[in-house]
Backbone as JSON, one array per atom type, in Angstrom:
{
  "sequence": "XXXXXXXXXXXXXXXXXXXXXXXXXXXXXXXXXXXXXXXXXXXXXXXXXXXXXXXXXXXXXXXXXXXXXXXXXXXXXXXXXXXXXXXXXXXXXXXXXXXXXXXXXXXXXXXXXXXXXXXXXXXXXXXXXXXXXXXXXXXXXXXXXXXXXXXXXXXXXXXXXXXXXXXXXXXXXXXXXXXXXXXXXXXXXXXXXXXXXXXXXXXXXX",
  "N": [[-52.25, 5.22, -65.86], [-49.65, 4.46, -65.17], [-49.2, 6.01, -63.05], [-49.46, 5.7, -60.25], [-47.36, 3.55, -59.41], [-45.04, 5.31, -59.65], [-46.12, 7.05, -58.16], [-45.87, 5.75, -55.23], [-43.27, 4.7, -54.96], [-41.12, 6.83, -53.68], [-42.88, 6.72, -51.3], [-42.27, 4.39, -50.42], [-39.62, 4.44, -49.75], [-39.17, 6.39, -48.08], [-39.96, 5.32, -46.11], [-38.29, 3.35, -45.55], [-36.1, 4.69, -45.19], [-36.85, 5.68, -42.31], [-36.91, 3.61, -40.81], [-34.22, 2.7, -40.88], [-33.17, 4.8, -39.6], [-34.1, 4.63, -37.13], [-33.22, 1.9, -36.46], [-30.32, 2.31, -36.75], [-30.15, 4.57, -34.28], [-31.1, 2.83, -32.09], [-28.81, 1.33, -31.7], [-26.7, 2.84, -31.48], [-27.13, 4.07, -29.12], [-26.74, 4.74, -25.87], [-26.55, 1.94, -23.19], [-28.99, 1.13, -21.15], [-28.34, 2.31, -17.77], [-27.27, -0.11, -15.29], [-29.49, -0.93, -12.5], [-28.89, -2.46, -9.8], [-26.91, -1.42, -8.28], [-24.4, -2.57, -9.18], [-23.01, -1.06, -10.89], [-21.98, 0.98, -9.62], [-19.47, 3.14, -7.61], [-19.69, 2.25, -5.02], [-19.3, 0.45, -1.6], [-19.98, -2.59, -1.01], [-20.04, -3.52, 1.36], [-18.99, -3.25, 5.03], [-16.35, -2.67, 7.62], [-15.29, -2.05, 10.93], [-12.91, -1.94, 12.86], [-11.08, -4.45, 11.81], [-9.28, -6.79, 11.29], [-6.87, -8.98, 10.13], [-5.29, -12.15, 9.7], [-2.06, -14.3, 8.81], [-0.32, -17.48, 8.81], [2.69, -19.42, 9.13], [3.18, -22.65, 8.13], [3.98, -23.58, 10.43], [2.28, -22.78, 12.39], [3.18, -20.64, 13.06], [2.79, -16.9, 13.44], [2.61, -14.74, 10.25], [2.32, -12.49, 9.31], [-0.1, -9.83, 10.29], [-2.51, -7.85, 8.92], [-4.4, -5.19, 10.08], [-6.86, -2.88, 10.93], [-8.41, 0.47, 11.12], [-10.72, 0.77, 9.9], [-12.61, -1.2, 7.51], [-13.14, -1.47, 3.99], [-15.68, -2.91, 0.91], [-15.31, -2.79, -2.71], [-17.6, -4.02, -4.89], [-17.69, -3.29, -7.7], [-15.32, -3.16, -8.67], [-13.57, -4.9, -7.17], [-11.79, -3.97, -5.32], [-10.12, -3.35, -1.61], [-10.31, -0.87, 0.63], [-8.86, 0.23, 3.03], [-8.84, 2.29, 6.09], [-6.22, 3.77, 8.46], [-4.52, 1.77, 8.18], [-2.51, -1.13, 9.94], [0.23, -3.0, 9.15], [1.76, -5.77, 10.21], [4.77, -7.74, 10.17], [6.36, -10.6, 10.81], [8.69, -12.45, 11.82], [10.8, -15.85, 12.44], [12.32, -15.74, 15.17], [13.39, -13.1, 15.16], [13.43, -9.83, 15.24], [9.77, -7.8, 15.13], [8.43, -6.11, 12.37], [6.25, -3.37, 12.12], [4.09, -1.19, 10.5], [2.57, 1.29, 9.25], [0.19, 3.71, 8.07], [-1.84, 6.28, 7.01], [-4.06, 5.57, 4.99], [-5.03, 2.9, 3.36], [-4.91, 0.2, 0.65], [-5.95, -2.6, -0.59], [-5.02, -5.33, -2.98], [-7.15, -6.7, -5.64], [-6.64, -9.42, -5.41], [-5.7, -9.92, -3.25], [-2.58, -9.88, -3.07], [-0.97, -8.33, -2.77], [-0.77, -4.98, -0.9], [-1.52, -1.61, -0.2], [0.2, 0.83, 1.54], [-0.07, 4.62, 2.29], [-0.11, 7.7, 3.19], [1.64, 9.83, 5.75], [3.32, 7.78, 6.3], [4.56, 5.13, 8.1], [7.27, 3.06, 9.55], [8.56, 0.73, 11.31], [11.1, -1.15, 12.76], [11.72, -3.23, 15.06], [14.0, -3.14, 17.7], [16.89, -4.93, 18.31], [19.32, -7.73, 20.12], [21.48, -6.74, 18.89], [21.21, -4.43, 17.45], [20.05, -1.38, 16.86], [16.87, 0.01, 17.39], [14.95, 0.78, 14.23], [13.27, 3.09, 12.08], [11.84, 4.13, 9.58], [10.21, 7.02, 7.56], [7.69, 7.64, 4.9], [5.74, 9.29, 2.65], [4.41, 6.82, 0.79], [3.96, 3.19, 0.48], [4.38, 0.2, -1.03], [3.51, -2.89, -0.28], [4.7, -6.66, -0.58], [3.24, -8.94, 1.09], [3.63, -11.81, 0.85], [6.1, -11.99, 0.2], [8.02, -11.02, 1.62], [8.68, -8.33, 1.16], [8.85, -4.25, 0.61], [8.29, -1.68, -0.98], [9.21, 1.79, -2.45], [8.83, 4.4, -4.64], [8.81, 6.87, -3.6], [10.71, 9.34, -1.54], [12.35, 8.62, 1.26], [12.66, 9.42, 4.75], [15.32, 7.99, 6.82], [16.09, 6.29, 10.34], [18.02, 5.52, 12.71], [19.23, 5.04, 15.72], [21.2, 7.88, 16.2], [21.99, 8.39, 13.74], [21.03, 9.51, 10.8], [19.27, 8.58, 7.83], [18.28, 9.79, 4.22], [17.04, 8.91, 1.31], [15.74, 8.63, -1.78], [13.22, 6.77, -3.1], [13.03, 3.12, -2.41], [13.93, -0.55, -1.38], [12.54, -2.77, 0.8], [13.89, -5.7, 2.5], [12.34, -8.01, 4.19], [12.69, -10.5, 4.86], [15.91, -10.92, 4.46], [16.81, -8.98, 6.18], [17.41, -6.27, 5.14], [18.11, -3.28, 3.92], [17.38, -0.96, 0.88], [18.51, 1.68, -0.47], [17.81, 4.06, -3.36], [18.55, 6.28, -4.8], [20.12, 9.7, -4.46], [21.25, 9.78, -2.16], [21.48, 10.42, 1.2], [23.78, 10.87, 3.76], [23.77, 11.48, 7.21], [25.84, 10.81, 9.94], [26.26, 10.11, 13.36], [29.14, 9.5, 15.05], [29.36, 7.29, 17.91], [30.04, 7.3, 21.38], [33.01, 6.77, 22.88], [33.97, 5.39, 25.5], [36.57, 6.39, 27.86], [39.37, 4.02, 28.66], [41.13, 4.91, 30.5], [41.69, 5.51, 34.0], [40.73, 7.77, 36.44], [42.86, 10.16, 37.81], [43.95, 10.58, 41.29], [42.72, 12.81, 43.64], [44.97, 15.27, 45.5], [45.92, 14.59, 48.13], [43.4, 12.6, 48.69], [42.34, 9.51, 49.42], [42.34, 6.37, 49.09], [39.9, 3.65, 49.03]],
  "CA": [[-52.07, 3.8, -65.51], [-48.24, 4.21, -64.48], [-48.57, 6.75, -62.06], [-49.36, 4.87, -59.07], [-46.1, 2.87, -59.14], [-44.11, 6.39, -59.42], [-45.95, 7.44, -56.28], [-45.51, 4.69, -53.9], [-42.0, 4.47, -54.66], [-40.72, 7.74, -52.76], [-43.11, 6.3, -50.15], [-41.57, 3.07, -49.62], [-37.7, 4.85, -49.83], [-38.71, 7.27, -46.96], [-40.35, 4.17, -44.86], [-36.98, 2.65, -45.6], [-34.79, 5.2, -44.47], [-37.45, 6.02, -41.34], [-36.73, 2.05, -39.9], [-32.92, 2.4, -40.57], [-32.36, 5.67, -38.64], [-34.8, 3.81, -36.2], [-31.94, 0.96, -36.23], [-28.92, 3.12, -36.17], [-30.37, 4.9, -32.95], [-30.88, 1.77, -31.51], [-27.28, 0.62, -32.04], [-25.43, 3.84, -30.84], [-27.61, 4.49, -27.94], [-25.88, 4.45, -24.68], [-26.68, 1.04, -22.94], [-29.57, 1.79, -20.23], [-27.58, 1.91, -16.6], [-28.32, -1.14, -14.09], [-30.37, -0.57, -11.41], [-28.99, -3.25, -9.24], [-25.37, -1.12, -8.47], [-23.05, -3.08, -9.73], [-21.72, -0.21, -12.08], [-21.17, 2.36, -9.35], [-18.1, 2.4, -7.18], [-20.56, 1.75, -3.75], [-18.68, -0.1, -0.89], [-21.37, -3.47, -0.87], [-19.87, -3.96, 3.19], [-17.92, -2.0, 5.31], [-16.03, -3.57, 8.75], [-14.89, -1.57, 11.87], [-11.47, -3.05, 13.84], [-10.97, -5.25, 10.76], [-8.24, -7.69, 12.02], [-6.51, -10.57, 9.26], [-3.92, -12.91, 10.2], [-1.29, -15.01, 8.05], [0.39, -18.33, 9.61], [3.23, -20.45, 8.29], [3.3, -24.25, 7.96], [4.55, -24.4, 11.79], [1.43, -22.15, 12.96], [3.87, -18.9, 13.39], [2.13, -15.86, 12.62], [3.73, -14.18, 9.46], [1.58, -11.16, 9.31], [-1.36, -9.39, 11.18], [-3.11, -6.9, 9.0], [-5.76, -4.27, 11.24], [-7.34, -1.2, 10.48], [-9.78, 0.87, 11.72], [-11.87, 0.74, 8.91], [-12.24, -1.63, 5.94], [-14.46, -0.47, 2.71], [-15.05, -3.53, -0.26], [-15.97, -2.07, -3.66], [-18.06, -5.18, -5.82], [-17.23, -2.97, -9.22], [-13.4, -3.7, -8.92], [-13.23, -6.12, -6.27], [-10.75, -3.88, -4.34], [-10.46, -2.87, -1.04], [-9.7, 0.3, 0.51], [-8.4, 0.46, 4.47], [-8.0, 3.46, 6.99], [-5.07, 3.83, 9.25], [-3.95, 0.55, 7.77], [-1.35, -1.34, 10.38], [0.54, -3.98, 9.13], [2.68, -6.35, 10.88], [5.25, -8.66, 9.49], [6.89, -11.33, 12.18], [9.82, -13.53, 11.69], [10.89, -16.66, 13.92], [13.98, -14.85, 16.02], [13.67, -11.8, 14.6], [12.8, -8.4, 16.03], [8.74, -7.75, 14.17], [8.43, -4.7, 11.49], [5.28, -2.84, 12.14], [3.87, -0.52, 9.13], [1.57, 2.25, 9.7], [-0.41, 5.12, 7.58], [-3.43, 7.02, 7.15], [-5.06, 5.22, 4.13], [-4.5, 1.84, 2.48], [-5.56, -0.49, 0.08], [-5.7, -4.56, -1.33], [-5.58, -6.01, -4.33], [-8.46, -7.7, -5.65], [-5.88, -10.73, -5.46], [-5.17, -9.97, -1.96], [-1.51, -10.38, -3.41], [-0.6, -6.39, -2.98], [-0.82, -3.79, -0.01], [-0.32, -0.12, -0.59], [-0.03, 1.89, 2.49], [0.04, 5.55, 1.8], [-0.14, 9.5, 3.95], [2.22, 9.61, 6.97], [3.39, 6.35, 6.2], [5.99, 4.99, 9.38], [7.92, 1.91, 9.39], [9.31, 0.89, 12.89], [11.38, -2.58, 13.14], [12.31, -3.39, 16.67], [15.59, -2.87, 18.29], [17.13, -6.6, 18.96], [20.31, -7.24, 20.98], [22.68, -6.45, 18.12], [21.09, -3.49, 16.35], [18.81, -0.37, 17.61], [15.42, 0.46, 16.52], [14.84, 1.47, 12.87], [12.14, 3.89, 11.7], [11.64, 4.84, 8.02], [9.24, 7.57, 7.48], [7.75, 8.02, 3.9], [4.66, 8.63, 1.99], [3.71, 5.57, 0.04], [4.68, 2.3, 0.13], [4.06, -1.16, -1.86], [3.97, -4.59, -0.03], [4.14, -7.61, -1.01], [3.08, -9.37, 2.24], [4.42, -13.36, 0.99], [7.6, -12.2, -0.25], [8.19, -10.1, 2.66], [8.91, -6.98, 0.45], [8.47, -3.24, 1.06], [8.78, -1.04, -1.94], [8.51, 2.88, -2.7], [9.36, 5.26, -5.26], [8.91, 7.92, -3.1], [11.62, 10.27, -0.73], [12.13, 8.3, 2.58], [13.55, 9.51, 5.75], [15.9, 6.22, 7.84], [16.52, 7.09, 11.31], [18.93, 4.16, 13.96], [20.26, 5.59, 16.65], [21.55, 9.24, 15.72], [22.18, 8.08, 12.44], [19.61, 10.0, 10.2], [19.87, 8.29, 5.98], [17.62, 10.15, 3.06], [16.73, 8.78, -0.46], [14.56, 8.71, -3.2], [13.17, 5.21, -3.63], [13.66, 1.94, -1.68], [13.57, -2.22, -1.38], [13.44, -3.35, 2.26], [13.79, -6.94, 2.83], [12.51, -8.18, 5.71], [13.85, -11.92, 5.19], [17.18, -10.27, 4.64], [16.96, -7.75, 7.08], [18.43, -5.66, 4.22], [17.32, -1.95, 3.47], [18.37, -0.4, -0.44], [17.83, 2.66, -1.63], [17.88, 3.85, -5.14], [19.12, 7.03, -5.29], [20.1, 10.93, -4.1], [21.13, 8.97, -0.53], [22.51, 11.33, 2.08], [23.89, 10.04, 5.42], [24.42, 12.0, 8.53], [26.13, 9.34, 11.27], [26.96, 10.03, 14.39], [29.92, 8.11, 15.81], [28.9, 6.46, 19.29], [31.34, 8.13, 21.92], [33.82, 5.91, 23.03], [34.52, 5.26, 26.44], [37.85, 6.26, 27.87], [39.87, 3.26, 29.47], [41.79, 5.4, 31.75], [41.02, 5.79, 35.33], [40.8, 9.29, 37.22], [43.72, 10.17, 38.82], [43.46, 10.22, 42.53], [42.96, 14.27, 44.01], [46.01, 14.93, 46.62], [45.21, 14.34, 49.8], [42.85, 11.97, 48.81], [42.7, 8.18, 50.36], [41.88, 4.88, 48.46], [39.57, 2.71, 49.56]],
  "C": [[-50.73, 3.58, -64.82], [-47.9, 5.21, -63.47], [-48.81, 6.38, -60.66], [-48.35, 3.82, -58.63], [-44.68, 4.55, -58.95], [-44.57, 6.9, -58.18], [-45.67, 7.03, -55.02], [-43.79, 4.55, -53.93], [-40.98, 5.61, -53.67], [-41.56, 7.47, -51.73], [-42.42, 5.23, -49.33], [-39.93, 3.54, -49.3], [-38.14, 5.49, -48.41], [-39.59, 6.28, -45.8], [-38.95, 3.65, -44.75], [-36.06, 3.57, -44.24], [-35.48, 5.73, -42.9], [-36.82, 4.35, -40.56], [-35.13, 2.3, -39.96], [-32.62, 3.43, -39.61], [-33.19, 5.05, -37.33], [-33.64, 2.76, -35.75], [-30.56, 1.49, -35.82], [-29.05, 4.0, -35.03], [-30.45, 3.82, -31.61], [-29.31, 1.31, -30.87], [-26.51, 1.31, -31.31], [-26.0, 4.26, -29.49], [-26.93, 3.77, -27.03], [-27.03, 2.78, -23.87], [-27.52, 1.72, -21.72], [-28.64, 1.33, -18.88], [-28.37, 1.16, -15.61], [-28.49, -0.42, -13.18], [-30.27, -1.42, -10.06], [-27.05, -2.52, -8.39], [-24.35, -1.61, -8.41], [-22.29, -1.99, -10.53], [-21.25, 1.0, -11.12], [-20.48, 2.01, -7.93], [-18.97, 2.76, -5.82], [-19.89, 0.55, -3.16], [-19.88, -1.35, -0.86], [-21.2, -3.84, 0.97], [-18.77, -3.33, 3.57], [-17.68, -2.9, 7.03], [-15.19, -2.75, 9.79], [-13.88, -2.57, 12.24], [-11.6, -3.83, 12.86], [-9.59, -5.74, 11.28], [-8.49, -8.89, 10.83], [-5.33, -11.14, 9.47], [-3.48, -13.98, 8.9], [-0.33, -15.76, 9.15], [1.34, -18.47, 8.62], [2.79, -21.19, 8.69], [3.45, -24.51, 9.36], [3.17, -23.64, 12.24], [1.55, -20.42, 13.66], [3.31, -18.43, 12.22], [3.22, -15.34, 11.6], [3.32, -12.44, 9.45], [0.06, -10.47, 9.81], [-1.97, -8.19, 9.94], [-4.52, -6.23, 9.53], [-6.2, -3.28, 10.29], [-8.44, -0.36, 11.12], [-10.86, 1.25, 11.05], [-11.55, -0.41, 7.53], [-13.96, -1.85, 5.22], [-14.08, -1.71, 1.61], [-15.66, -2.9, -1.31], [-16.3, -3.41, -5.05], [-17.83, -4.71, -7.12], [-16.08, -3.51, -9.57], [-12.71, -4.46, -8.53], [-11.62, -5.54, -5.38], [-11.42, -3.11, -3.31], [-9.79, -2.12, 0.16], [-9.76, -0.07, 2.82], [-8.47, 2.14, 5.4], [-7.84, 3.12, 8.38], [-5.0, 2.87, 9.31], [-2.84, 0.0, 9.2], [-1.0, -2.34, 9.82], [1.7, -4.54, 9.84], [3.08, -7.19, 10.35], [6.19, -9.36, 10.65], [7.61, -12.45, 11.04], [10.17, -14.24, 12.69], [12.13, -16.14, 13.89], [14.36, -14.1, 15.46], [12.51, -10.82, 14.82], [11.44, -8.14, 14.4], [9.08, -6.29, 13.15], [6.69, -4.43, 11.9], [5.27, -1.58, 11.19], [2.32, 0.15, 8.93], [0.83, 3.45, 8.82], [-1.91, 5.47, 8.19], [-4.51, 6.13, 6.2], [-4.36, 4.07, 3.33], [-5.42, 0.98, 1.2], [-5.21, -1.73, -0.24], [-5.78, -4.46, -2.65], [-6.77, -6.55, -4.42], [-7.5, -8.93, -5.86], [-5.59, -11.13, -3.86], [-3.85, -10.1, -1.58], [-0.88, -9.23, -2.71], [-0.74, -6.05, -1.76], [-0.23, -2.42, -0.42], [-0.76, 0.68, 0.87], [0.26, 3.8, 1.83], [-0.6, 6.68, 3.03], [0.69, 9.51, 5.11], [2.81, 8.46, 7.2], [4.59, 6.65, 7.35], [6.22, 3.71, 9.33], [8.52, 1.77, 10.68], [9.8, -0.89, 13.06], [12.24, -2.13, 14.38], [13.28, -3.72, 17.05], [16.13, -4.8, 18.47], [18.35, -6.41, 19.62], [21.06, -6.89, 20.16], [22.42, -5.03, 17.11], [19.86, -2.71, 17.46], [17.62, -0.02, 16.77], [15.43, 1.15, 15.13], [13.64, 2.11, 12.7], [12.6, 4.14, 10.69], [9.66, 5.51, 8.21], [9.19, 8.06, 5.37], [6.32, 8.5, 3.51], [4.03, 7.93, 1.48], [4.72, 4.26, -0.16], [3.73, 1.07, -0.64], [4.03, -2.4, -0.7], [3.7, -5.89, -0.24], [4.38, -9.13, 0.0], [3.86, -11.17, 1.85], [5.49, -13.27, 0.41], [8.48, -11.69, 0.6], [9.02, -9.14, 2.08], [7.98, -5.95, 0.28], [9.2, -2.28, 0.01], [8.46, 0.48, -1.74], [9.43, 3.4, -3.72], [9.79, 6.81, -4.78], [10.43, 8.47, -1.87], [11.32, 9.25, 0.43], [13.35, 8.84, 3.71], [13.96, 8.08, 6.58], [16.32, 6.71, 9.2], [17.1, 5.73, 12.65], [19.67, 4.92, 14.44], [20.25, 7.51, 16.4], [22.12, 9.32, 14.54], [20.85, 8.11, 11.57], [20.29, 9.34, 8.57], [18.72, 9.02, 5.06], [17.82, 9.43, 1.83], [15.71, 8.78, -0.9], [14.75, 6.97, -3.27], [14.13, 3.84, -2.62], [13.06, 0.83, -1.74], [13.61, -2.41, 0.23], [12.76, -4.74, 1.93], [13.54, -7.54, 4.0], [12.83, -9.79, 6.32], [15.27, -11.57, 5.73], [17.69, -9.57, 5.37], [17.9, -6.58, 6.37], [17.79, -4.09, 3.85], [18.0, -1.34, 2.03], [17.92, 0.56, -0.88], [18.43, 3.14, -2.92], [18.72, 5.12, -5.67], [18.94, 8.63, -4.62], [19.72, 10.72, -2.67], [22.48, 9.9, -0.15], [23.02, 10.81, 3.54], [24.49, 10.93, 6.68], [24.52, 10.84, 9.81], [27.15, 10.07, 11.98], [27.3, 9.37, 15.24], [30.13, 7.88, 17.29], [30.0, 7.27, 20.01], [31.47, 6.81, 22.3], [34.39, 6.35, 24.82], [35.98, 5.33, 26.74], [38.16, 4.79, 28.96], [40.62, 3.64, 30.61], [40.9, 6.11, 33.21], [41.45, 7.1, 35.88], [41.74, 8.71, 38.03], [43.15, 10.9, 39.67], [43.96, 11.6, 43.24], [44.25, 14.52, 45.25], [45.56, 15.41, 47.65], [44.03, 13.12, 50.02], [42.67, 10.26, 48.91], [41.89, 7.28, 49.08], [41.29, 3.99, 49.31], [39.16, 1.96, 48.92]]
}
């Protein structure tokens, strides 16, 4: 009479524990991957000669960035450039142009990182000669008009070559700073003599 309650009970325990490992597979199983690719890093549009401009308040340009390629990625919302140029323009002041192989945006659009062959070239004006900085990677932060790196840069004005590790350029300021293990080879302009050639003998003045 009581052995039909002793048998069902090791039935109902191993139904039990059959639905929970049923549940705990559930639970830890990897989430199935969408099918719509949002999860994989796939460019959703891609733009040849990509050309963006920045005004001020008066309608002067502040900055041009180009490229000859631009790649957006809808996973991260950033987006990736090649042979980035950027241009930064000041009213009465010689432009900075800013050149690599491979760049990228923020997803804020706040950021720029140029990066491989990177070249820097602000334009000679009447009081100063052409500047070039060559580095690998730089930072910019196009509305503050700041140009950062951690990396080694060569400075090159005139015949005046500068090296360091790490730099700020300002291009409000027209100010360049570097950070550290700065070498300077400068060579000093020749100097015109004021004296006039004396006059060979025998020879006439006219």
């Amino acid at each position: 009479m009581h052995a039909r309650p002793v048998i069902l009970f090791p039935l109902l325990l191993l139904a039990l524990l059959a639905m929970l490992t049923l549940w705990i597979d559930y639970v830890v199983q990897a989430p199935e991957p969408k099918t719509d690719g949002s999860s994989r890093h796939d460019p959703d549009f891609i733009m040849n000669n990509f050309v963006t401009k920045r005004t001020d308040l008066n309608g002067n340009p502040r900055y041009v960035l180009a490229a000859a390629e631009m790649r957006h990625y809808p996973d991260d919302e950033t987006t990736e450039l090649v042979r980035p140029r950027f241009t930064q323009y000041s009213v009465d002041q010689p432009y900075t142009q800013i050149e690599g192989q491979r760049g990228t945006v923020s997803k804020d659009g706040e950021t720029v990182e140029v990066m491989d062959n990177v070249k820097v070239t602000r334009q000679a004006s009447a009081n100063s000669a052409e500047l070039v900085i060559n580095t690998e990677y730089l930072h910019i932060t196009p509305d503050k008009d700041l140009v950062k790196t951690d990396r080694p840069v060569v400075i090159t004005q005139g015949k005046t070559v500068i090296r360091g590790t790490g730099m700020i350029y300002n291009k409000e300021l027209q100010t360049v700073q570097l950070q550290k293990n700065v070498r300077v080879h400068y060579v000093r302009p020749a100097v015109k003599s004021g004296k006039k050639a004396a006059a060979k003998p025998g020879s006439k003045k006219r």
